[in-house]
ROMIDO-56095 format. One record per residue (C-alpha): x, y, z; residue in one letter. Coordinates in Angstrom, 2 decimals. Example, Ala and Ser with C-alpha at 12.3 -4.5 7.8 and 13.67 -1.06 7.14 Angstrom:
% ROMIDO-56095
+---------+---------+---------+------+
:      c1 :      c2 :      c3 : type :
+---------+---------+---------+------+
:   12.30 :   -4.50 :    7.80 :    A :
:   13.67 :   -1.06 :    7.14 :    S :
+---------+---------+---------+------+
% end
This chain:
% ROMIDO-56095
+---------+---------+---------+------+
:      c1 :      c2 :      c3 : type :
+---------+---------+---------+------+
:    0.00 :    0.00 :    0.00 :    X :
:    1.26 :    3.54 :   -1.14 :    X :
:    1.74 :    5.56 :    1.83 :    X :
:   -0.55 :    8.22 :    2.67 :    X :
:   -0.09 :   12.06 :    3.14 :    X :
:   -0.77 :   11.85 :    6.96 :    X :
:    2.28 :    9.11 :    7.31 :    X :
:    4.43 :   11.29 :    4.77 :    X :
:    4.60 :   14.63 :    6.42 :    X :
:    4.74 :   13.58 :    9.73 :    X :
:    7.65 :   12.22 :    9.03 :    X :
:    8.85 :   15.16 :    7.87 :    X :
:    8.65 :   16.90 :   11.83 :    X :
:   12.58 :   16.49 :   12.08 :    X :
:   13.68 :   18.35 :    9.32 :    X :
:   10.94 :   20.62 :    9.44 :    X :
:   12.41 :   21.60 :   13.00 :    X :
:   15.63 :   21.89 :   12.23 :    X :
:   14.70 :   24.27 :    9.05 :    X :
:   12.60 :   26.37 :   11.32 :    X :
:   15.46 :   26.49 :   13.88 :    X :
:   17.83 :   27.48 :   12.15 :    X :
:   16.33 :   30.01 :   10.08 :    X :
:   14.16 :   31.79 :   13.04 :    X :
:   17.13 :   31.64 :   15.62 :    X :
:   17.80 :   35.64 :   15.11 :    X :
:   14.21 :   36.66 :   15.14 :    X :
:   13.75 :   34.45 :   18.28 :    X :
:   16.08 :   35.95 :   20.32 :    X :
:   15.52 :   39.51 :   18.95 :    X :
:   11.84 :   38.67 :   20.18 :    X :
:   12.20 :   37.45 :   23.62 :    X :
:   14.48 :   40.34 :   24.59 :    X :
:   11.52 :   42.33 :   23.41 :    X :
:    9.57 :   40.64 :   26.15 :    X :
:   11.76 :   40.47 :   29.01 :    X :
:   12.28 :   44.04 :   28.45 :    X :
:    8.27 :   44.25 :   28.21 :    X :
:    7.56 :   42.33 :   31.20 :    X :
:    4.43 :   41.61 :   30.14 :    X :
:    1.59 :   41.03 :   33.07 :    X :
:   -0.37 :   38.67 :   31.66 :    X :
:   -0.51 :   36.13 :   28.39 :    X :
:   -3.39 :   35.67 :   25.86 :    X :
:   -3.37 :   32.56 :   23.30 :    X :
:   -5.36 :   32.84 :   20.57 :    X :
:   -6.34 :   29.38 :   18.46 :    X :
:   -8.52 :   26.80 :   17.72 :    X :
:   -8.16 :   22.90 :   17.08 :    X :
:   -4.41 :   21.51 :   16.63 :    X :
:   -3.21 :   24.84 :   16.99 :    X :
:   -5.42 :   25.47 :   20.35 :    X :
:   -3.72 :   21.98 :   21.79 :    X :
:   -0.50 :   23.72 :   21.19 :    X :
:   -1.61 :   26.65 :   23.01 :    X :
:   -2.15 :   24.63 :   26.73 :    X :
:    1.49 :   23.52 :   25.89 :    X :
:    2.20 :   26.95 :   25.30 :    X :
:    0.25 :   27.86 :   28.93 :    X :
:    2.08 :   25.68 :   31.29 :    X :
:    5.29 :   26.53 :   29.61 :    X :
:    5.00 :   30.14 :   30.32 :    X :
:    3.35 :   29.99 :   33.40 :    X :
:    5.82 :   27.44 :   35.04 :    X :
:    8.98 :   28.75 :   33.54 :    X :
:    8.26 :   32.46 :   33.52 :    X :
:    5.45 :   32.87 :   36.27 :    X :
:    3.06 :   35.06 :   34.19 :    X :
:   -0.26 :   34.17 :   34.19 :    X :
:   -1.85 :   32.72 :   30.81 :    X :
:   -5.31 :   32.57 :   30.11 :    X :
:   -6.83 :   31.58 :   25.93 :    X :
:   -9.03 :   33.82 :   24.49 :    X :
:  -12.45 :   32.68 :   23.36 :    X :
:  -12.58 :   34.56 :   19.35 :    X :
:  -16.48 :   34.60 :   19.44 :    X :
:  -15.91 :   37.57 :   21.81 :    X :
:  -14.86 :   39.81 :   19.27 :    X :
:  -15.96 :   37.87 :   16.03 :    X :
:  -19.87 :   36.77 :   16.96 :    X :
:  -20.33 :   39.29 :   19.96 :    X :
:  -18.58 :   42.09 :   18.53 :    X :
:  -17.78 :   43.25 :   22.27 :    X :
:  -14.95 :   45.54 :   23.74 :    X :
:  -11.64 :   43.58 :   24.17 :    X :
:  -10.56 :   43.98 :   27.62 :    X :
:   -7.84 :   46.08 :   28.63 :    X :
:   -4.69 :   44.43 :   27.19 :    X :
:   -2.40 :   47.25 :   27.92 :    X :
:    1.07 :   45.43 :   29.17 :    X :
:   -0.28 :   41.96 :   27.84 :    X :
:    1.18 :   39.25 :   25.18 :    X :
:   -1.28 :   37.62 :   22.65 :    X :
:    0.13 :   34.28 :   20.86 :    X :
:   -1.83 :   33.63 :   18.02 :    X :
:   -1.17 :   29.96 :   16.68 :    X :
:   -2.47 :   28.87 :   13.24 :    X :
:   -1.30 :   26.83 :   10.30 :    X :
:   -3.02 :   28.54 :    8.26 :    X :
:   -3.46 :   32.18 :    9.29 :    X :
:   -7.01 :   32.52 :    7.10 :    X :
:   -9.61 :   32.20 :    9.77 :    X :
:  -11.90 :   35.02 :   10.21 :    X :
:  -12.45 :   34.95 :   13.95 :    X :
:   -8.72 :   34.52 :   14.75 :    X :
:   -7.58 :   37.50 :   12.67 :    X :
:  -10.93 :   39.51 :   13.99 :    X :
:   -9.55 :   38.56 :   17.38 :    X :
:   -5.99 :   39.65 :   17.47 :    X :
:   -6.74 :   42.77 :   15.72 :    X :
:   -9.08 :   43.42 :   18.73 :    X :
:   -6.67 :   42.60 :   20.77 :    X :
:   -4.18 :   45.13 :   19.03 :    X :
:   -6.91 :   47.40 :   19.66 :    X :
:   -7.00 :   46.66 :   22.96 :    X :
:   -2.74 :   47.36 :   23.32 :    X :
:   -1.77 :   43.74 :   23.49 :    X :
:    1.22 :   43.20 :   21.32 :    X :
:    0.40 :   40.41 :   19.18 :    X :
:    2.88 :   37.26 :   17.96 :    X :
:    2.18 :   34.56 :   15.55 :    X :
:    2.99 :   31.15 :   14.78 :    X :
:    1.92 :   31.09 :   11.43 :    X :
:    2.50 :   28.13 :    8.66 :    X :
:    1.23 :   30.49 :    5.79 :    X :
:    3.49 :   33.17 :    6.04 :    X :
:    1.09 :   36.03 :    3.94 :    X :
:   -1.83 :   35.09 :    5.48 :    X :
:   -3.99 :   37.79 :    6.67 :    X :
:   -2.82 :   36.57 :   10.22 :    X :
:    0.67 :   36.73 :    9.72 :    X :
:    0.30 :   40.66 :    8.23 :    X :
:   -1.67 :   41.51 :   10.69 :    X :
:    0.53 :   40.45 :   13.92 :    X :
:    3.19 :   42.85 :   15.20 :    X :
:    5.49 :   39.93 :   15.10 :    X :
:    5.29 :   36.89 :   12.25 :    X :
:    7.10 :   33.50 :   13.84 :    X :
:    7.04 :   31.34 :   10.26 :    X :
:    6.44 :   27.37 :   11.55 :    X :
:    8.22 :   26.76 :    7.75 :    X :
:    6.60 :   23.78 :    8.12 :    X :
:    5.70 :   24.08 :    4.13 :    X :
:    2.44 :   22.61 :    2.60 :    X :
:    0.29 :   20.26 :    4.20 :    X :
:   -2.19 :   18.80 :    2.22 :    X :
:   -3.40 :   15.89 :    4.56 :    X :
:   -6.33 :   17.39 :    6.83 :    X :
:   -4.98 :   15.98 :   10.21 :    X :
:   -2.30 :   18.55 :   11.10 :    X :
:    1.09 :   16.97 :   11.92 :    X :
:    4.00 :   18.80 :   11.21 :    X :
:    2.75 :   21.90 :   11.39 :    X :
:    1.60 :   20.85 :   15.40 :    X :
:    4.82 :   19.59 :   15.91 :    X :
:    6.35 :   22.74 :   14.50 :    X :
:    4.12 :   25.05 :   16.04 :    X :
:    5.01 :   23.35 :   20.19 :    X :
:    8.57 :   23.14 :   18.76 :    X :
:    8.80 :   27.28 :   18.29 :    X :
:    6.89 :   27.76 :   21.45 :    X :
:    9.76 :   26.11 :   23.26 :    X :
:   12.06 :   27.84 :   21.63 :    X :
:   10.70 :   31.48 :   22.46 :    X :
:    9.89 :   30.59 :   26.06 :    X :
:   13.07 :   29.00 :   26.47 :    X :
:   14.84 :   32.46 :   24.81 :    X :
:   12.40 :   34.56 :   27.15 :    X :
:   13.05 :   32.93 :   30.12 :    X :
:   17.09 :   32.24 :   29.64 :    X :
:   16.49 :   28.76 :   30.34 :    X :
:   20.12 :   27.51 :   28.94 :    X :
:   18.90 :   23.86 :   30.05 :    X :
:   15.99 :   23.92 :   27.79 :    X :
:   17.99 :   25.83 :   25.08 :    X :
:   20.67 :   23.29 :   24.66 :    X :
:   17.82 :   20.33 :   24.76 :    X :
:   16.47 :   21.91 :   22.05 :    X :
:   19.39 :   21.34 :   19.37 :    X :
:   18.73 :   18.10 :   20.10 :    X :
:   15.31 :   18.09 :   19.05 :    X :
:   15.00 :   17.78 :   15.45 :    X :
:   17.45 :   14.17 :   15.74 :    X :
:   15.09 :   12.96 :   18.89 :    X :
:   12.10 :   12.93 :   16.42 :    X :
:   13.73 :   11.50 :   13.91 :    X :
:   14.06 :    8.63 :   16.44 :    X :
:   10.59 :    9.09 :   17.80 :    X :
:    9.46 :    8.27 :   14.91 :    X :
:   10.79 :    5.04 :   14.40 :    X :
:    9.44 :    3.88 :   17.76 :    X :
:    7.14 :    1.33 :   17.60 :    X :
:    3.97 :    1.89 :   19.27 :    X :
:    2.08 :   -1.17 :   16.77 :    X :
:    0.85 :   -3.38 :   19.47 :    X :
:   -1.28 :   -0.60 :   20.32 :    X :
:   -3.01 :   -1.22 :   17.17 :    X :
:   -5.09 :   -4.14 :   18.48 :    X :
:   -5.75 :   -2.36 :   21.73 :    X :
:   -7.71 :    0.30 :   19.41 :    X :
:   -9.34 :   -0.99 :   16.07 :    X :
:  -11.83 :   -2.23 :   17.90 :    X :
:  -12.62 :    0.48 :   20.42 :    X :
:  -15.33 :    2.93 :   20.49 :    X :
:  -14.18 :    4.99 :   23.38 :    X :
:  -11.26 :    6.30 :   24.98 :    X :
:   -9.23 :    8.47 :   27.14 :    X :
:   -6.43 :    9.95 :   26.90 :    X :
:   -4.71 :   11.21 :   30.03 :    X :
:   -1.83 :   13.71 :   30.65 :    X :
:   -0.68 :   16.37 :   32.66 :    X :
:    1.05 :   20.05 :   32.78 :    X :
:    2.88 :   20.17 :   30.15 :    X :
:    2.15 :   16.97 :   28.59 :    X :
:   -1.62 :   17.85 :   29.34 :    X :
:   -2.06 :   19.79 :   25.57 :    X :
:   -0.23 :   16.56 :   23.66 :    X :
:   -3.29 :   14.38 :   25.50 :    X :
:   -5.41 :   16.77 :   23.87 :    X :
:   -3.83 :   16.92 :   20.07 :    X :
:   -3.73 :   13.14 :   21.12 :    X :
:   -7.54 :   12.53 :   21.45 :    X :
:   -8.25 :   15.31 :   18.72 :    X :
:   -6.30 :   12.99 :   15.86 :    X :
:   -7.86 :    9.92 :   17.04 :    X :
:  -11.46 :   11.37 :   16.64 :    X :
:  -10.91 :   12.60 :   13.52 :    X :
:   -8.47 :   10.47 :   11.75 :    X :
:   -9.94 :    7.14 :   13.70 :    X :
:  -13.29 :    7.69 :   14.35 :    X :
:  -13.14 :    7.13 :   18.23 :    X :
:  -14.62 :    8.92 :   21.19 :    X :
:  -11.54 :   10.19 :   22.58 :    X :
:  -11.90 :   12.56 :   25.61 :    X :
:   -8.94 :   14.00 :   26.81 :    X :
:   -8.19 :   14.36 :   31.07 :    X :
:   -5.61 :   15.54 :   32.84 :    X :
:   -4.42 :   12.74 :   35.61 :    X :
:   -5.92 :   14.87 :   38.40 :    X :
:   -9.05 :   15.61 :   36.64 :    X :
:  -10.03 :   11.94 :   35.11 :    X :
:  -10.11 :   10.76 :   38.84 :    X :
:  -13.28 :   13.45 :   39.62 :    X :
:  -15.64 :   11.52 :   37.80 :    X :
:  -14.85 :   10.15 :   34.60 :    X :
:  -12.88 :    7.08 :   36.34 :    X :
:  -16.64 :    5.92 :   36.37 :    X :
:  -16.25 :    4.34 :   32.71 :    X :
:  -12.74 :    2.89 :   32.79 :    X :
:  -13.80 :   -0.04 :   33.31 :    X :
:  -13.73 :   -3.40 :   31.73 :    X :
:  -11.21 :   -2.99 :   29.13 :    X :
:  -12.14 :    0.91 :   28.46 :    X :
:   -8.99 :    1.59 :   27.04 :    X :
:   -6.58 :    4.92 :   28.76 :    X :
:   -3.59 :    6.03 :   26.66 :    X :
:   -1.38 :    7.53 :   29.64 :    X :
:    1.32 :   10.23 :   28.47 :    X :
:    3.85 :   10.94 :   31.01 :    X :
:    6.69 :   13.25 :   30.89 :    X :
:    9.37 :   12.80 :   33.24 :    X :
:    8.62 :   15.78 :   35.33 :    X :
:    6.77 :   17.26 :   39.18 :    X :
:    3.65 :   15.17 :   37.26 :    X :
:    4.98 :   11.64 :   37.62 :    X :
:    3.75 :   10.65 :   40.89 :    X :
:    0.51 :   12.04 :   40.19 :    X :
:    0.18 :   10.16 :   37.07 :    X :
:    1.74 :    6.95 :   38.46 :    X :
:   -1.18 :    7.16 :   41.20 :    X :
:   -3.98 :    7.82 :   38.21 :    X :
:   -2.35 :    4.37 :   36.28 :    X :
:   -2.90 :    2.72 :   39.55 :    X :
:   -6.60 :    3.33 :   39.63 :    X :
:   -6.99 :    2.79 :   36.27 :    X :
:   -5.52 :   -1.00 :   36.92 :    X :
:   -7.69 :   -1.08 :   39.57 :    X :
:  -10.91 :   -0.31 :   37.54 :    X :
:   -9.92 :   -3.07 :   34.87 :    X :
:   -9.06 :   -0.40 :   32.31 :    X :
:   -6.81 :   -1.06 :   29.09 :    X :
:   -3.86 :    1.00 :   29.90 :    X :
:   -1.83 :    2.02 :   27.17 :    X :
:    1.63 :    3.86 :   28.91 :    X :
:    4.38 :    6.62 :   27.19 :    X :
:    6.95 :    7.40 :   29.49 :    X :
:    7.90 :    5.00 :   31.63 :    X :
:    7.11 :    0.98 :   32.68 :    X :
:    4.71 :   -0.02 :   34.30 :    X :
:    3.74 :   -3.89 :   34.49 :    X :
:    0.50 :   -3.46 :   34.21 :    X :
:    0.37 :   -1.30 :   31.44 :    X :
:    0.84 :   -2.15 :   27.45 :    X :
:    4.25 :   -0.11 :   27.01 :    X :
:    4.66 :    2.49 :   24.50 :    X :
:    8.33 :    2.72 :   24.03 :    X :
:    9.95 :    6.37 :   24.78 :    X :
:   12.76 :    8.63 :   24.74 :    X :
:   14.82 :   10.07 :   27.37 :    X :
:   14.38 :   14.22 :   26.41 :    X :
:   14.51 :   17.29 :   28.33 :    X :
:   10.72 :   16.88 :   30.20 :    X :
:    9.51 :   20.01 :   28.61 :    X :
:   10.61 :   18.41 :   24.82 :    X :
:    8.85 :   15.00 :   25.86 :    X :
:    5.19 :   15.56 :   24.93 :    X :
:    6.31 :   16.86 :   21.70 :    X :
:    8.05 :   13.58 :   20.54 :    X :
:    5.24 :   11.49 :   22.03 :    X :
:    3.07 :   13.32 :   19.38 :    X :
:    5.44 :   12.22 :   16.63 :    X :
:    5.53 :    8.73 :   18.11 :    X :
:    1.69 :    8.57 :   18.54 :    X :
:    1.12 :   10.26 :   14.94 :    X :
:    2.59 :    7.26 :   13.25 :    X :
:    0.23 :    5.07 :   15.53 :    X :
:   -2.67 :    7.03 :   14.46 :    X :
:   -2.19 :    6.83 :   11.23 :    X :
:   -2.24 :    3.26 :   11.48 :    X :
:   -5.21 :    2.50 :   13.59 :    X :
:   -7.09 :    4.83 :   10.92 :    X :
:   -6.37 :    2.31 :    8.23 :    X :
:   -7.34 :   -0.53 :   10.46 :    X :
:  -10.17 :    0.55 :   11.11 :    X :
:  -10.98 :    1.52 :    7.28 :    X :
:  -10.71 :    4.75 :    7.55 :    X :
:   -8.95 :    7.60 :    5.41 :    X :
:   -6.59 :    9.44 :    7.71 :    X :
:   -5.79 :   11.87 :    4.70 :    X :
:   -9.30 :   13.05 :    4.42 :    X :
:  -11.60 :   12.63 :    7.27 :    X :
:  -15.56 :   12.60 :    6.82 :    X :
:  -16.73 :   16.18 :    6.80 :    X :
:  -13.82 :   18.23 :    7.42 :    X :
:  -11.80 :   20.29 :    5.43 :    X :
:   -8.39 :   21.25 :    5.76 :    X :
:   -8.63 :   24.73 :    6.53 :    X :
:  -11.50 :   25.71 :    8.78 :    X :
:  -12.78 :   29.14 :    8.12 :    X :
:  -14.88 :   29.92 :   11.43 :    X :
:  -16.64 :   33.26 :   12.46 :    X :
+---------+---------+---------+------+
% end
């Protein structure tokens, strides 16, 4: 079987990284010097879908490496309601979108210029209205993508957000995990989460759990499987599956557990236990666990983690969509870009 667009360009994450590395390393750092000398009080992300899941990465980053508070914005404020922005005097907006086109993001962050933010953008499509419109373009140069499922331009979009926070924040760690990056998904690719496969084809529902950091990759997690697989896929973070959802793992409901190798472990580690105790399916990235069906891992910088789970669990995805019949290229009614109001 030919391969299909989904399998092709998310294998194309590594490079795509390294490209957008190397090209946006002087904008970058030109950019968070802007900001530290800003000292902004407060963050805004601005997104929806794939590019929204890369936005709670984006959260936790910022708010656990830099202390300012980040809160998304909800674009039917300005686009549907037509109502003041708030007072964004002193404030960042991060706009993330492949493709920069949609009408309520771009209504949205010019409100928010309106409103004194000053604006940033991840942007795949570099002359999108978006992109024009921000006070500063970040290009994810993750170049066309012409399967609907977003891959490398998710990848490339939490890959630059770790690269500006770690630049803001003068995290040298994180800075020097990052040139490691673009060879770490090369090998996270070739990872072989297939036994998996059997766990899912047949499933209807599912959760998957993360947390902090890793929580937005449990989300762009559960968002491919519904729409590349077909499957009920709720994402939880490891505290919040244990307030009431933990009512349905149950008898084989199958958990795909993400778990960086951060403050989050014992936490998770303590979810995975009463999943096992519920008779769930559990499905475990990150570390061992005898009672879970392993998902072989990397050992990353904790913050880099989640990202090459994604590229792992894109390749399983993929998969799992053909198994079950489906066309991961071109999902039942969805188009590739989604032009909201």
């Amino acid at each position: 079987m030919s391969q299909t667009l989904m399998f092709t360009e998310a294998q194309e994450a590594s490079a795509v990284v390294a490209r957008q590395f190397a090209a946006n390393a002087g904008v970058v750092s030109a950019v968070a010097a802007s900001l530290r000398a800003l000292k902004p009080r407060a963050v805004v992300t601005l997104a929806r879908g794939s590019s929204d899941n890369a936005a709670t990465y984006a959260k936790y980053l910022i708010e656990t490496r830099l202390g300012i508070l980040t809160s998304s914005a909800a674009p039917s404020v300005s686009s549907v309601y037509s109502a003041k922005a708030a007072d964004l005097k002193d404030t960042v907006l991060i706009a993330t979108s492949q493709s920069g086109k949609s009408p309520d993001i771009v209504t949205a962050l010019e409100a928010a210029k309106q409103a004194g933010a000053f604006t940033i953008a991840f942007v795949n499509v570099i002359d999108s209205p978006l992109a024009k419109l921000a006070d500063v373009a970040l290009p994810l140069l993750a170049g066309p993508e012409r399967s609907v499922a977003a891959t490398k331009s998710y990848l490339a979009t939490v890959a630059g957000i770790a690269s500006l926070i770690a630049a803001w924040s003068d995290d040298t760690t994180l800075s020097a995990a990052l040139r490691d990056l673009p060879g770490l998904l090369a090998k996270a690719w070739k990872l072989d989460w297939s036994p998996a496969t059997e766990k899912l084809v047949g499933a209807r529902d599912l959760y998957v759990i993360g947390r902090g950091v890793g929580f937005g990759g449990a989300q762009e997690a559960a968002l491919k499987l519904k729409e590349t697989c077909g499957l009920h896929a709720e994402a939880f973070s490891a505290a919040e599956v244990r307030h009431g959802p933990m009512a349905l793992a149950k008898d084989g409901f199958p958990a795909l557990v993400l778990s960086q190798n951060d403050e989050t472990r014992p936490g998770v580690m303590e979810t995975v236990e009463a999943l096992a105790q519920s008779g769930a399916t559990i499905l475990l990235a990150g570390y061992d666990d005898p009672r879970a069906l392993d998902l072989p891992s990397l050992e990353a910088h904790p913050a880099l983690q989640p990202i090459l789970f994604l590229q792992s669990f894109y390749r399983l995805a993929e998969q799992v969509s053909r198994a079950r019949g489906m066309n991961p290229d071109n999902p039942p009614h969805l188009n590739k870009i989604t032009e909201t109001t």
